[in-house]
BAKOL-614933 format. One record per residue (C-alpha): residue number from 1; residue in three letters; x, y, z. Coordinates in pm, whole numbers, plus 32768, in hexadecimal, padded with zeros to 4 digits. Layout:
+-----+------+------+-------+------+
| seq | type | east | north |   up |
+-----+------+------+-------+------+
| NUM |  ALA |    X |     Y |    Z |
...
+-----+------+------+-------+------+
//
This chain:
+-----+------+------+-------+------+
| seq | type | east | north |   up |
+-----+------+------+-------+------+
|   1 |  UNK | 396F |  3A4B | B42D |
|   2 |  UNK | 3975 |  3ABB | B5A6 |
|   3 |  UNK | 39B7 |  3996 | B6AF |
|   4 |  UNK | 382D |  398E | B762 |
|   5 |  UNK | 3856 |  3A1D | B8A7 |
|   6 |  UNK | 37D5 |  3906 | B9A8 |
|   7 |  UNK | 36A3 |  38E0 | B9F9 |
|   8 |  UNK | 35D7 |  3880 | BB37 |
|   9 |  UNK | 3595 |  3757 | BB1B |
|  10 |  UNK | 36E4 |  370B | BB08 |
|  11 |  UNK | 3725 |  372C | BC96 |
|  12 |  UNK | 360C |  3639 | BCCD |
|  13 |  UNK | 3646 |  3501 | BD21 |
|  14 |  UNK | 3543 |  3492 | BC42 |
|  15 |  UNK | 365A |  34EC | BB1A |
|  16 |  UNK | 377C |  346C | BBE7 |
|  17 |  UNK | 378D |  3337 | BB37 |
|  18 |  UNK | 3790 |  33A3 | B9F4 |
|  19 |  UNK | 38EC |  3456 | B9EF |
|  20 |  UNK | 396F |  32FF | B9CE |
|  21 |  UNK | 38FA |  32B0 | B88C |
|  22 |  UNK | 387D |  3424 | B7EC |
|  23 |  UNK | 38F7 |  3590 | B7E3 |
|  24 |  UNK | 37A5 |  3613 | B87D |
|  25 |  UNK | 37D2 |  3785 | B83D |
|  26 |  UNK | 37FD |  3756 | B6F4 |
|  27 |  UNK | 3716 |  3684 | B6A0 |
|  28 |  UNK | 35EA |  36EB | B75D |
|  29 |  UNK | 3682 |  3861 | B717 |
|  30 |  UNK | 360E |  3988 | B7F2 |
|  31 |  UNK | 34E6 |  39EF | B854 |
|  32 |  UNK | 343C |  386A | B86C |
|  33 |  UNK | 3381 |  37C0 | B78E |
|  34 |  UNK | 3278 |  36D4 | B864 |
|  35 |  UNK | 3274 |  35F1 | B711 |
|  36 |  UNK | 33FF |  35EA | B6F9 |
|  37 |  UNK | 33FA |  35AD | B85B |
|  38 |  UNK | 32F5 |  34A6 | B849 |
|  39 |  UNK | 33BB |  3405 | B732 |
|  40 |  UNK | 350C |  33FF | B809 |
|  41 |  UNK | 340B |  335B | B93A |
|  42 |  UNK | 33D3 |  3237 | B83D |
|  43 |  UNK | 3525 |  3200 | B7F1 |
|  44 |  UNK | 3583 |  315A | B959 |
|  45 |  UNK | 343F |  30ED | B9AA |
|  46 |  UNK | 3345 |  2FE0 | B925 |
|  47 |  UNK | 31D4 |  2FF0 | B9B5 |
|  48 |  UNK | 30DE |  2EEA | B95E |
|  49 |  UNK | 2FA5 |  2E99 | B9E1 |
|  50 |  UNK | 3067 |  2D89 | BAB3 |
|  51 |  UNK | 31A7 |  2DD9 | BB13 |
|  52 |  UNK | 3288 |  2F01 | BADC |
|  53 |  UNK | 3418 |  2EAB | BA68 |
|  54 |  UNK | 3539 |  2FB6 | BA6E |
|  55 |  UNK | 35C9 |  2F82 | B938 |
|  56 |  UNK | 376D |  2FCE | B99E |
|  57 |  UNK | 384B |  2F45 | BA81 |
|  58 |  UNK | 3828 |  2FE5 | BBDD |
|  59 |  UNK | 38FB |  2FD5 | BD26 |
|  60 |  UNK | 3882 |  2FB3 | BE80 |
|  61 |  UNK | 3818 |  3100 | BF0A |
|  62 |  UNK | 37B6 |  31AE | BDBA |
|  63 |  UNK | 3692 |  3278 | BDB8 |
|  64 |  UNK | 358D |  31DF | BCA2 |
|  65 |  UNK | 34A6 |  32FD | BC92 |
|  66 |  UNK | 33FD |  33EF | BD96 |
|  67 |  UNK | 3290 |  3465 | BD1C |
|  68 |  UNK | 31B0 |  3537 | BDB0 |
|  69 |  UNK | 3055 |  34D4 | BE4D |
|  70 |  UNK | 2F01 |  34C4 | BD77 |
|  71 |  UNK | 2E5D |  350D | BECD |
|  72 |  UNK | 2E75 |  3508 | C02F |
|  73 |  UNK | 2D5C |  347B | C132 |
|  74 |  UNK | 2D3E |  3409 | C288 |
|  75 |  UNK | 2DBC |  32AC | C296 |
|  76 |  UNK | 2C87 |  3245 | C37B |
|  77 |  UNK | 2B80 |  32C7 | C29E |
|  78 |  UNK | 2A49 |  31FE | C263 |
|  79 |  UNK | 297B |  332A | C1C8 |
|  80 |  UNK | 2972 |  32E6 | C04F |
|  81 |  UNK | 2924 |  344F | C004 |
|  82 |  UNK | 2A28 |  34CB | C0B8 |
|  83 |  UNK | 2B42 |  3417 | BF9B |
|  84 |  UNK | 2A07 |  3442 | BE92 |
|  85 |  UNK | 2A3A |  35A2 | BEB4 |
|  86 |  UNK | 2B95 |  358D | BE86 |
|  87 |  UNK | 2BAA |  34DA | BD6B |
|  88 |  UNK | 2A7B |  359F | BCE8 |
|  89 |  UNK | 2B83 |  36CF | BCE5 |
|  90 |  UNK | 2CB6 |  3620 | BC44 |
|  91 |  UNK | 2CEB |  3674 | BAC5 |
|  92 |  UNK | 2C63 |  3576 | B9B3 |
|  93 |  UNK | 2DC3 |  34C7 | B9B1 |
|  94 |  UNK | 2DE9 |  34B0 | BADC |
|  95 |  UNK | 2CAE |  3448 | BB53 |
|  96 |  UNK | 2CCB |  3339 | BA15 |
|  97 |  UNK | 2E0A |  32B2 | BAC3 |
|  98 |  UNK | 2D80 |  3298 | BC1F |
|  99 |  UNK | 2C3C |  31D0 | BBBF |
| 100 |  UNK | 2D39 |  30EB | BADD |
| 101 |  UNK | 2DC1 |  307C | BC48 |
| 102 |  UNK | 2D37 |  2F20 | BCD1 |
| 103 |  UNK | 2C30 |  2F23 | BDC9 |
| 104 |  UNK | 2C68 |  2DF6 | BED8 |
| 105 |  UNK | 2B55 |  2E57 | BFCB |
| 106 |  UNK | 29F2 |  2E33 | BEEA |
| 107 |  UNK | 295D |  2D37 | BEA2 |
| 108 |  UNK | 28D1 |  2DC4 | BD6B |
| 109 |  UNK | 296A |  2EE8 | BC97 |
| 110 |  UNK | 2A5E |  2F9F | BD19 |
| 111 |  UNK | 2A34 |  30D7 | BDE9 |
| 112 |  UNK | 2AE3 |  31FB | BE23 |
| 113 |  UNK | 2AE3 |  31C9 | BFBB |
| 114 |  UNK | 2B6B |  3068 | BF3A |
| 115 |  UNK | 2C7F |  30BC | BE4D |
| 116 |  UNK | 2CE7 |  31CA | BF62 |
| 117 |  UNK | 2CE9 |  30D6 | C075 |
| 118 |  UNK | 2D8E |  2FC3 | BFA0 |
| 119 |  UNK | 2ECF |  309C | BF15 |
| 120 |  UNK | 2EC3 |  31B8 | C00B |
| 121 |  UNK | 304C |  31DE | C0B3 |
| 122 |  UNK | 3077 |  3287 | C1F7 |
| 123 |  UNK | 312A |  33D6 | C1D3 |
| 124 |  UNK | 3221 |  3387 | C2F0 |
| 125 |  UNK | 3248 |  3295 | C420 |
| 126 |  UNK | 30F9 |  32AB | C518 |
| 127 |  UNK | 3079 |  33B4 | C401 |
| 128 |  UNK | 2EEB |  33B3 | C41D |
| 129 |  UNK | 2EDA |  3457 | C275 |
| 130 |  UNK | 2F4B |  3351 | C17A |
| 131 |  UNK | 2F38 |  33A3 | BFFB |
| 132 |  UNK | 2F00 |  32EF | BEAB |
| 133 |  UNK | 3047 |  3303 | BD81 |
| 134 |  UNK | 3001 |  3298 | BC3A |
| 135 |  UNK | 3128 |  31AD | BC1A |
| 136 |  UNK | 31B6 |  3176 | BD33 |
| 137 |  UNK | 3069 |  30E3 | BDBF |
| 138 |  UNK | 30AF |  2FEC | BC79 |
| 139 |  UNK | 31F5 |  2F3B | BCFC |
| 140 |  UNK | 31BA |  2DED | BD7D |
| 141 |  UNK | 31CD |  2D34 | BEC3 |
| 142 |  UNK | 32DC |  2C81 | BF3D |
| 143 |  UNK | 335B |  2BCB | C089 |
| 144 |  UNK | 34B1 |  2BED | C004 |
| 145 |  UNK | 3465 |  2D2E | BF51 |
| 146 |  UNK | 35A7 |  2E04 | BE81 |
| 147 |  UNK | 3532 |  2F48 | BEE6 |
| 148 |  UNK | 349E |  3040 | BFF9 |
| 149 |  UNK | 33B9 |  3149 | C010 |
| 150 |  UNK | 339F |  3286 | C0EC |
| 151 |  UNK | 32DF |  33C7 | C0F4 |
| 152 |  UNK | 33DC |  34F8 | C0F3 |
| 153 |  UNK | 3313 |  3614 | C16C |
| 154 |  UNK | 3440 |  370E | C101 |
| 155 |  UNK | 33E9 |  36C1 | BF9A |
| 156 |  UNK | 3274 |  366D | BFBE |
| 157 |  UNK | 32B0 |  3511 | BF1A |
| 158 |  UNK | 32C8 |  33BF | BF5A |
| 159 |  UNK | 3438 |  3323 | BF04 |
| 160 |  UNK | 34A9 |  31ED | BE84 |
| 161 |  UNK | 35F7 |  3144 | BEC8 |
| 162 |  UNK | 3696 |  3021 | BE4D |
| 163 |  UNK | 36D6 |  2F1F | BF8B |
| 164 |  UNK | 37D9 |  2E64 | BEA2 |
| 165 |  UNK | 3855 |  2E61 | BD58 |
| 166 |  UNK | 3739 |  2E3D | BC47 |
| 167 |  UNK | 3783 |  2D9C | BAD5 |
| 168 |  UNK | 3716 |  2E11 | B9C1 |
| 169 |  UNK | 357E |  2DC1 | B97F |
| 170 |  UNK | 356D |  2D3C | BAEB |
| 171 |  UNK | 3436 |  2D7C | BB99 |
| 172 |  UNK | 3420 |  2E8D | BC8B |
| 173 |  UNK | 3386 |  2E0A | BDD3 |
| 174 |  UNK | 335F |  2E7A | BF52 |
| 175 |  UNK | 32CA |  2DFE | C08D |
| 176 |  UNK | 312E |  2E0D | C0CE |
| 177 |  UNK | 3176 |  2D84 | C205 |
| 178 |  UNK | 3252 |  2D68 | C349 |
| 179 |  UNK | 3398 |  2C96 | C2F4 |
| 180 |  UNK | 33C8 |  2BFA | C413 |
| 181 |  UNK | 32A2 |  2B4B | C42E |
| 182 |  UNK | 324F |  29B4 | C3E7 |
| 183 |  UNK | 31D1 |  2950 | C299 |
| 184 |  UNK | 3097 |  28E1 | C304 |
| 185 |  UNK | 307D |  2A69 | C38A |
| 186 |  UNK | 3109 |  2AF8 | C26E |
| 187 |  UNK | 3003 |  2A51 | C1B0 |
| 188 |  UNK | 2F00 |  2A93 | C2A0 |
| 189 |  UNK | 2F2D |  2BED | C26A |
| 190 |  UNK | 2F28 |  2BFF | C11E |
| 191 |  UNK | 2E0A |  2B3D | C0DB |
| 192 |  UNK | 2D2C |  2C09 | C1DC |
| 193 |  UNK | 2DE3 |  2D39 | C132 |
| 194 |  UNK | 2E20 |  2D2C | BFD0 |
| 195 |  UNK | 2D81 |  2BCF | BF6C |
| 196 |  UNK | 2E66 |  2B2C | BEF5 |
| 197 |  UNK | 2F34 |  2A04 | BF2F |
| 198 |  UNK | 30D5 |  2A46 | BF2F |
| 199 |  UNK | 31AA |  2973 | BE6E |
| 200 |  UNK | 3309 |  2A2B | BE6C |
| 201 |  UNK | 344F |  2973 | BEA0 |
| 202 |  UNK | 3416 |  29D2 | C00E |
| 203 |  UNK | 32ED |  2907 | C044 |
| 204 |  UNK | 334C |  27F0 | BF66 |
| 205 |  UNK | 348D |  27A0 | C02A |
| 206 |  UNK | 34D6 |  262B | C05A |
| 207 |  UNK | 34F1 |  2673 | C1A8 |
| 208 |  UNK | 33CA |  26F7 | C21D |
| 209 |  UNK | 3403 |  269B | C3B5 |
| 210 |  UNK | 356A |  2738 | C3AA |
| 211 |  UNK | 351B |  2872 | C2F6 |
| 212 |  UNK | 33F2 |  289F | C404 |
| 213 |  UNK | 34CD |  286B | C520 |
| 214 |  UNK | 35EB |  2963 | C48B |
| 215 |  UNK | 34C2 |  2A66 | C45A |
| 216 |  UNK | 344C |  2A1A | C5DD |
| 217 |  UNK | 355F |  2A33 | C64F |
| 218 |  UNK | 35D2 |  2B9B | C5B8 |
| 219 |  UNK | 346F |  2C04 | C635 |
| 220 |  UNK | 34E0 |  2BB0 | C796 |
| 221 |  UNK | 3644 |  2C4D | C7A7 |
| 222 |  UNK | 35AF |  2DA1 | C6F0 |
| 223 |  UNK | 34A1 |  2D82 | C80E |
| 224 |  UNK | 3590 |  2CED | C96C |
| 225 |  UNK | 36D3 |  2E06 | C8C1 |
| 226 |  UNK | 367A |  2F3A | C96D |
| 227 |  UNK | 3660 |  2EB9 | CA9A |
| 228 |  UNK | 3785 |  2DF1 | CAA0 |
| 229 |  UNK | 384F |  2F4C | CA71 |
| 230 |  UNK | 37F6 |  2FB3 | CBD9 |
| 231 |  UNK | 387B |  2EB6 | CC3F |
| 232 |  UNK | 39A1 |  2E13 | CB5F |
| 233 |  UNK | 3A3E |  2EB4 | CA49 |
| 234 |  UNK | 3B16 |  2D75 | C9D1 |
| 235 |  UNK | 39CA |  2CC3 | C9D1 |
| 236 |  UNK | 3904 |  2DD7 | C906 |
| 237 |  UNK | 3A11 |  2DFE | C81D |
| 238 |  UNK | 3A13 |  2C8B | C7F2 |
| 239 |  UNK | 38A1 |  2C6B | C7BB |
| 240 |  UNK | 38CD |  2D7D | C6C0 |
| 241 |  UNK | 39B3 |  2CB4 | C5E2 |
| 242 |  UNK | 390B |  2B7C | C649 |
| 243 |  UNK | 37EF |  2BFA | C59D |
| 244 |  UNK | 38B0 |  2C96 | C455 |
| 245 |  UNK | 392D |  2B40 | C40A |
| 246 |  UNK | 37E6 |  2AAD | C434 |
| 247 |  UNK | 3763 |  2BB0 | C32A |
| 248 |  UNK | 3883 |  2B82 | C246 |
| 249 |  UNK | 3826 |  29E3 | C258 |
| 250 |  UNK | 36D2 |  2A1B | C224 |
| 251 |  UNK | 3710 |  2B04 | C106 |
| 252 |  UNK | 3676 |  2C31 | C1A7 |
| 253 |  UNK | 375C |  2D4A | C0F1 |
| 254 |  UNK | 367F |  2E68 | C133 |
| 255 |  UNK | 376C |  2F9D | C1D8 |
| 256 |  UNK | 3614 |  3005 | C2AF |
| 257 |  UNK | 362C |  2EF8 | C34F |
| 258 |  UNK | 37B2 |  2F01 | C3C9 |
| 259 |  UNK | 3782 |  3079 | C405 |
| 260 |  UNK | 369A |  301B | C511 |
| 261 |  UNK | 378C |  2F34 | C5BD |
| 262 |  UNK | 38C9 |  2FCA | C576 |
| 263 |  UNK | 37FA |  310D | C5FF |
| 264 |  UNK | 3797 |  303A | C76A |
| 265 |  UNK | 3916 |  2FE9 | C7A4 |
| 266 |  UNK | 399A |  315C | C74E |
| 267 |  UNK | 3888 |  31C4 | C886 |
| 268 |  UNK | 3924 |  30AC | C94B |
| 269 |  UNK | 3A61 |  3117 | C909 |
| 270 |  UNK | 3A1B |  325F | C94F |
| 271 |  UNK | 3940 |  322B | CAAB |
| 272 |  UNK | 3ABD |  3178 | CB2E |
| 273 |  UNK | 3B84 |  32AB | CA8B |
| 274 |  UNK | 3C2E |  31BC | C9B4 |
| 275 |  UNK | 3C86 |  32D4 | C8A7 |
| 276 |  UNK | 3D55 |  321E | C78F |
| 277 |  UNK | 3C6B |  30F7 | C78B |
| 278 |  UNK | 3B2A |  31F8 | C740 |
| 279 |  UNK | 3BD5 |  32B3 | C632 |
| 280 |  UNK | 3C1F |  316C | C5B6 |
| 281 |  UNK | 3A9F |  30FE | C5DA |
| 282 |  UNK | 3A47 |  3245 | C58B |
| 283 |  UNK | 3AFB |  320C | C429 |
| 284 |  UNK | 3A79 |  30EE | C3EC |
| 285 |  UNK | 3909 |  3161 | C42F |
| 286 |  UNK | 3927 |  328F | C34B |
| 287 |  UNK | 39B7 |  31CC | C238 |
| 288 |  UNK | 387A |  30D5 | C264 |
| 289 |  UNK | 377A |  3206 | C253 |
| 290 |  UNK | 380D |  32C3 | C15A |
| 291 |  UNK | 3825 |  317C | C06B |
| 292 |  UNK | 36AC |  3151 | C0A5 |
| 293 |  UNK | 3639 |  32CF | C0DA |
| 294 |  UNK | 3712 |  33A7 | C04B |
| 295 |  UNK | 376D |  3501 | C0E9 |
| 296 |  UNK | 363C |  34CC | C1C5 |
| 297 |  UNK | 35F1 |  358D | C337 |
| 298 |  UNK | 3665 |  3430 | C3BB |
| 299 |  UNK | 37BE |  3406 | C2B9 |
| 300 |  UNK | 381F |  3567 | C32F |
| 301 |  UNK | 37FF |  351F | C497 |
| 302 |  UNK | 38B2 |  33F3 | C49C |
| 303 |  UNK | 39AD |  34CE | C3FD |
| 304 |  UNK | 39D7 |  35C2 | C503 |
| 305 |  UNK | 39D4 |  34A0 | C60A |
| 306 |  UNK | 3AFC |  33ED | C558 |
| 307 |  UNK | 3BBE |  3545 | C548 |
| 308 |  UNK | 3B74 |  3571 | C6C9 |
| 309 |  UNK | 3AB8 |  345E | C797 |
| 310 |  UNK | 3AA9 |  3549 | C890 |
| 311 |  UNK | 399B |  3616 | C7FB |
| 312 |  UNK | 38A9 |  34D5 | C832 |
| 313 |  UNK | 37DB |  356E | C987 |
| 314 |  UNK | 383C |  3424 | CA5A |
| 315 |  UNK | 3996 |  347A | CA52 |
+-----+------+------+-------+------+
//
């Protein structure tokens, strides 16, 4: 019997994970079959109503699945025919698994406009469209969540990465809300939000005060950082690992995160034409982005910037 040629699929980073535990090609064989497919899905992860669990051993920066919208709508949207009509137009199954979403804005049954508006994910940073994915709009909330989601417009899906390493039938959570902020925020937020109260290991600290004041204080270096470049690189840079150790001691492992510092001292670096200590910023910023986004538009431009920091336009 022939070796199956490989299939599509395969190059997806949906699959990706699965060459560590299955021969793919062979046994999804070539063309696809959706059912085989959908039975090779199953086998790494566990959806509930509740919670959904990866079910192997993953590192930090693994992709857990990518999957494509149900819809997209205008974030903003307070027209309930406008996401009527779109569900209208979705197939049976799919139109089963978008109503099977929770609904956190009605007060009585839920609604379309409500299940939109409750699970919708914006396609991008400052992107006005957000869109609905049947299981990735499952996975939990948490302030010190194990993974991170992104829209990659080159593949027309939202990804998800692994922020650390994830055991075996370990819940799969991310972030609802912005990290940096106080508990009494955080809960704010997702109250107003979600409805719901949060009771994750990062809100049940001992601590309460001195996680608050390590958040606070992360919130003010990312905030006082770029414009302590223009005037003091020793003191940006030292901000910039200031605020990585406060992340590390607060247990904040997602890469986004360090990207976006490690990013602010490669621009300092480079607006004094200090060119070994951006590449070395520069490194360290693409390896944060590409352990949370994978070959993304941002991953490949850090990549270009740590090859040459003079590319960056400030240089």
């Amino acid at each position: 019997m022939p070796r199956a040629r490989p299939c599509t699929p395969c190059s997806l980073a949906l699959i990706r994970p699965i060459v560590k535990y299955l021969n793919v090609c062979e046994l999804l064989s070539y063309p696809v079959d959706p059912w085989r497919l959908l039975f090779v899905m199953l086998s790494l992860i566990s959806v509930t109503r509740d919670e959904v669990l990866w079910r192997h051993d993953s590192s930090r920066g693994e992709c857990i699945m990518s999957e494509a919208p149900l819809f997209k709508a205008p974030s903003a949207t307070l027209d309930p025919s406008v996401i009527e009509r779109k569900v209208k137009s979705l197939p049976a199954e799919k139109r089963a698994s978008f109503l099977r979403l929770h609904d956190a804005h009605g007060p009585g049954a839920p609604t379309p406009l409500g299940i939109f508006h409750t699970n919708s994910l914006p396609l991008g940073i400052d992107a006005k469209d957000g869109a609905v994915f049947p299981t990735m709009c499952l996975v939990n909330h948490s302030c010190l969540a194990n993974s991170h989601h992104s829209w990659n417009k080159d593949m027309n899906k939202e990804t998800l990465y692994a922020s650390r390493d994830i055991q075996q039938d370990e819940e799969i959570t991310t972030s609802y809300v912005k990290a940096f902020q106080s508990r009494a925020k955080r809960q704010e937020h997702l109250q107003q939000g979600f409805k719901f109260e949060c009771e994750c290991p990062g809100c049940l600290v001992s601590d309460v005060a001195a996680s608050d004041r390590r958040r606070k204080e992360i919130d003010t270096l990312y905030t006082l950082i770029p414009g302590a470049a223009q005037a003091d690189l020793k003191l940006a840079v030292d901000m910039v690992e200031r605020a990585v150790l406060l992340m590390e001691e607060e247990g904040l492992t997602e890469p986004s995160y360090l990207h976006g510092f490690y990013y602010d001292a490669f621009q300092a670096c480079v607006a004094c034409a200090q060119l070994e200590m951006a590449r070395a910023y520069a490194t360290k910023a693409y390896e944060a982005v590409l352990s949370c986004e994978g070959d993304s538009e941002d991953a490949r431009m850090m990549k270009k910037y740590m090859a040459n920091p003079r590319t960056h336009r400030a240089w």
